[in-house]
C-alpha positions in Angstrom: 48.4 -40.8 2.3 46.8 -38.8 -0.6 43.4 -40.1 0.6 43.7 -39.4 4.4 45.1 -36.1 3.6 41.6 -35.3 1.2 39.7 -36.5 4.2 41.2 -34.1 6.5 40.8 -31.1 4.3 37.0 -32.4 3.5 36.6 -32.4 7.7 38.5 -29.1 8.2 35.7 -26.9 5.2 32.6 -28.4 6.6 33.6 -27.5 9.9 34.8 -23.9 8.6 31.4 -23.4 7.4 29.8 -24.8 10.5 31.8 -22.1 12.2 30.7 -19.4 9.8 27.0 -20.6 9.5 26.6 -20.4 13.5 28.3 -17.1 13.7 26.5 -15.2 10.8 23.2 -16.7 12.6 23.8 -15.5 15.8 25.5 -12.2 14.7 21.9 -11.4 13.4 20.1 -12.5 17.0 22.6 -10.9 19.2 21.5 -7.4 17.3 19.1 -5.4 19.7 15.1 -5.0 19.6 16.2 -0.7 17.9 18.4 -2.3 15.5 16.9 -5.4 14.0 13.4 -3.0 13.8 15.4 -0.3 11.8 16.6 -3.0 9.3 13.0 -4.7 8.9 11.5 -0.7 7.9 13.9 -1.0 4.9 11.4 -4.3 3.9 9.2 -3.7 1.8 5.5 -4.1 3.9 4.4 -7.0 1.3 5.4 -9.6 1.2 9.1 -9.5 2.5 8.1 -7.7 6.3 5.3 -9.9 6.6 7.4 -12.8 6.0 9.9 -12.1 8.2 7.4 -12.5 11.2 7.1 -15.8 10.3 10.1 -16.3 11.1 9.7 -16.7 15.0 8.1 -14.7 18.2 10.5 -12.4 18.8 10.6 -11.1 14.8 6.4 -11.2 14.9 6.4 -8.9 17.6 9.1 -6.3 15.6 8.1 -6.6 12.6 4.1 -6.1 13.4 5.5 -3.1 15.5 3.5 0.4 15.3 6.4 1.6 15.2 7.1 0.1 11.3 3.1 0.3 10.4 -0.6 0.8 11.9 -3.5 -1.2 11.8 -7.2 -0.3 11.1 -9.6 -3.2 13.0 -13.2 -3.2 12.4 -13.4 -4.5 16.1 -10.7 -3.6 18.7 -10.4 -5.9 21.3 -7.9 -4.1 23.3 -8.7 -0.3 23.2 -5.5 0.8 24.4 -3.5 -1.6 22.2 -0.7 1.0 20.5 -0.8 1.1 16.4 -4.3 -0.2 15.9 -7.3 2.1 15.0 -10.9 1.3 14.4 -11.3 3.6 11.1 -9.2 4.3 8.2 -9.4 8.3 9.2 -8.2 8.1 12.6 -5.4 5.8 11.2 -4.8 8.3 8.8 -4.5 11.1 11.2 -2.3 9.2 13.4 0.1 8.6 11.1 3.4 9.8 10.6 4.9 10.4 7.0 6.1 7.3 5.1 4.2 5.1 7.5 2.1 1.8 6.3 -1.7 1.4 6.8 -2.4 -2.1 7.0 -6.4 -2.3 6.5 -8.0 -5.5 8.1 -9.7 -7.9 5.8 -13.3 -8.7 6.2 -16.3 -6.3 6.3 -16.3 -3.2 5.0 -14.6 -0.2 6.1 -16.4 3.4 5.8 -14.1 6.1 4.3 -16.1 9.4 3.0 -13.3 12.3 1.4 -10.7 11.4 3.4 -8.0 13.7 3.1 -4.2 12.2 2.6 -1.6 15.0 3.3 1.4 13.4 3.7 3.6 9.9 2.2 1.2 7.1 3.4 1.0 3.3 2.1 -2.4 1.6 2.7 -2.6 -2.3 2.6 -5.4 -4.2 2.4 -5.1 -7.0 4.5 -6.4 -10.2 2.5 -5.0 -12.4 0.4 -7.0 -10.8 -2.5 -8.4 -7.3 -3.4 -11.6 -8.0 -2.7 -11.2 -9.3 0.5 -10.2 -5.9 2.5 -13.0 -3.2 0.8 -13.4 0.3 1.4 -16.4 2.3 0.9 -17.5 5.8 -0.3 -21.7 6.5 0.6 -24.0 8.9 -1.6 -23.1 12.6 -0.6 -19.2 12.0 -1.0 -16.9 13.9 -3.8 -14.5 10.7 -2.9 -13.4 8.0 -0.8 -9.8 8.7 -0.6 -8.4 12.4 -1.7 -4.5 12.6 -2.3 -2.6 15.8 -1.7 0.6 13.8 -1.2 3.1 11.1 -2.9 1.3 8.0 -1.4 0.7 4.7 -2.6 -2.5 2.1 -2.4 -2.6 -2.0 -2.9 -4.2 -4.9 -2.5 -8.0 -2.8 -1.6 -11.4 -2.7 -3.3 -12.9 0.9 -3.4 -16.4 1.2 -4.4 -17.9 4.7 -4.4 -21.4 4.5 -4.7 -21.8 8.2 -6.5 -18.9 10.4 -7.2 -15.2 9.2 -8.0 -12.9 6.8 -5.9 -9.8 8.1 -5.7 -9.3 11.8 -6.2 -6.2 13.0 -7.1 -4.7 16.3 -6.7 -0.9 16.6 -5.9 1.9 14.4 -5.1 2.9 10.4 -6.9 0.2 7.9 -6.9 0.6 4.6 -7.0 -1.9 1.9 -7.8 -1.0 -1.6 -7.6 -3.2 -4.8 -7.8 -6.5 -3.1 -6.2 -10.5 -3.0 -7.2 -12.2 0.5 -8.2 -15.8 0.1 -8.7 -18.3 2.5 -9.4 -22.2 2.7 -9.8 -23.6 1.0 -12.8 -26.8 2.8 -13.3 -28.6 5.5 -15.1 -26.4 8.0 -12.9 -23.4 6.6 -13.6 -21.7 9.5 -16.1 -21.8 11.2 -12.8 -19.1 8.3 -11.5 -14.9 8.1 -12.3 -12.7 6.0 -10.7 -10.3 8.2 -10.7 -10.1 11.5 -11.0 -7.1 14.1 -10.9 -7.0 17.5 -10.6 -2.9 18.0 -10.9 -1.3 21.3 -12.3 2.4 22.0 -12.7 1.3 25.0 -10.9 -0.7 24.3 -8.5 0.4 25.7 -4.8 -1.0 24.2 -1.5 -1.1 25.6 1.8 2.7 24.8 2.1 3.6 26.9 -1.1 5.1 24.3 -2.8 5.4 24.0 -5.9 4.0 20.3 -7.5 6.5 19.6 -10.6 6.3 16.0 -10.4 2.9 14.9 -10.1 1.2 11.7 -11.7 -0.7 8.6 -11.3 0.7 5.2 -12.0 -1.5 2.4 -12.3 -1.0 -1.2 -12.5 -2.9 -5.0 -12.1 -6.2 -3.0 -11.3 -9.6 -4.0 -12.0 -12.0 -1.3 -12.8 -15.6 -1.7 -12.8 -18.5 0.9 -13.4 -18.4 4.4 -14.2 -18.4 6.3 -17.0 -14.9 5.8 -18.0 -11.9 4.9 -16.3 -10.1 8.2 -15.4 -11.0 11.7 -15.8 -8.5 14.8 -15.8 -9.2 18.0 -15.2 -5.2 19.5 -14.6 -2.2 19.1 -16.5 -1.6 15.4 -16.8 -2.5 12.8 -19.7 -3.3 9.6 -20.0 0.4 7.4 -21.1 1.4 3.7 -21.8 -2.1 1.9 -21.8 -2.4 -1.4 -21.4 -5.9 -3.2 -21.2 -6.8 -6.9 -20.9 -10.8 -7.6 -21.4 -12.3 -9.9 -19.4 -16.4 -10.6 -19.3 -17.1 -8.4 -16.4 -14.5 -5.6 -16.0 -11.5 -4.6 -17.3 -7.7 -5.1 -16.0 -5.7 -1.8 -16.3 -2.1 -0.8 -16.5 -1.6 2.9 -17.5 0.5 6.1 -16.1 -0.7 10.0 -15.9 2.3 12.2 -16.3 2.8 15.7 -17.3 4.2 15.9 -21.0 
């Protein structure tokens, strides 16, 4: 009796969380196409959005929405696709605040003192830095100038004279990308990075910047005279530095003291 009775109570949980498996599964499908899309912009971009288009056609097609983050292609094959742009700038001015950039890998993508005036995320598309790579010709102060909290990973930035990432206002964040600079006879003449940041410093919108920096982490830095240059308020904090043969790895913060 003892054993038939263990037996029914075994058959009655597995079939409880049957029940509760099934249900929790298709409580999360029978949410609508507005909904599920709010909860995936909560994701971060990498890795957990991209993941969850993996997860069948219906989440590919949300969570690669405009609507969550644009694309810059070196070669549109549908011009009047929504979301995708065929430059960095046009992306850029396209873009609403707290959207993600997600740069194509492959080639190289022209970007010339681009202007950034709003909270923006730029991805490169590869699996590595060096596969998605932006670049700043001769005759440019910068590739990419900041007047905005914004935040740049996974990209390779080569400026060719001048700096590649010129900071003025707003959080910065750095993570796991590639600055490279010229490695020549002119090359005092290139920084990396470069910020300009003042605690009083006042834009168009008259607002005040009291919590500017730069935050830097897992990035290679290559060239130049010297890894960062500041001309504003912040200094150079926490620096940590791992030599390798041909560059150096770089984790470091620029914070007002």
């Amino acid at each position: 009796m003892e054993l038939e009775e263990e037996m029914k109570q075994t058959k009655w949980k597995r079939s409880v969380a049957k029940r509760i498996s099934s249900s929790s599964s298709c409580l999360i499908n029978s949410l609508d196409d507005g909904c599920l899309m709010h909860i995936f912009s909560f994701l971060s971009p990498i890795p957990d959005r991209y993941n969850t288009a993996l997860v069948c056609h219906r989440w590919l097609f949300l969570a690669c929405h405009p609507r969550l983050w644009l694309r810059v292609e070196r070669s549109i094959k549908d011009p009047l696709e929504p979301g995708v742009f065929p430059s960095i700038e046009t992306a850029v001015a396209a873009a609403r605040p707290g959207d993600t950039i997600l740069i194509a890998a492959g080639g190289k993508h022209l970007a010339c003192d681009i202007q950034i005036k709003k909270p923006l995320c730029l991805i490169g598309g590869g699996e590595l830095p060096d596969e998605t790579m932006l670049i700043c010709s001769r005759g440019a102060d910068s590739a990419l100038e900041f007047l905005s909290t914004c935040k740049l990973a996974n990209l390779t930035v080569k400026a060719e004279l001048g700096c590649c990432l010129l900071h003025r206002s707003g959080r910065l964040t750095i993570d796991g990308c590639v600055l490279q600079c010229e490695s020549n006879p002119l090359d005092f003449l290139s920084v990396p990075i470069v910020s300009t940041a003042s605690a009083q410093t006042v834009f168009s919108s008259s607002v005040k910047c009291f919590k500017d920096g730069v935050s830097v982490s897992r990035t290679r830095i290559e060239g130049g005279a010297k890894a960062v240059s500041t001309n504003g308020d912040l200094t150079l904090q926490r620096v940590r530095v791992i030599y390798s043969r041909t560059s150096l790895i770089f984790w470091f913060d620029m914070e007002q003291q």
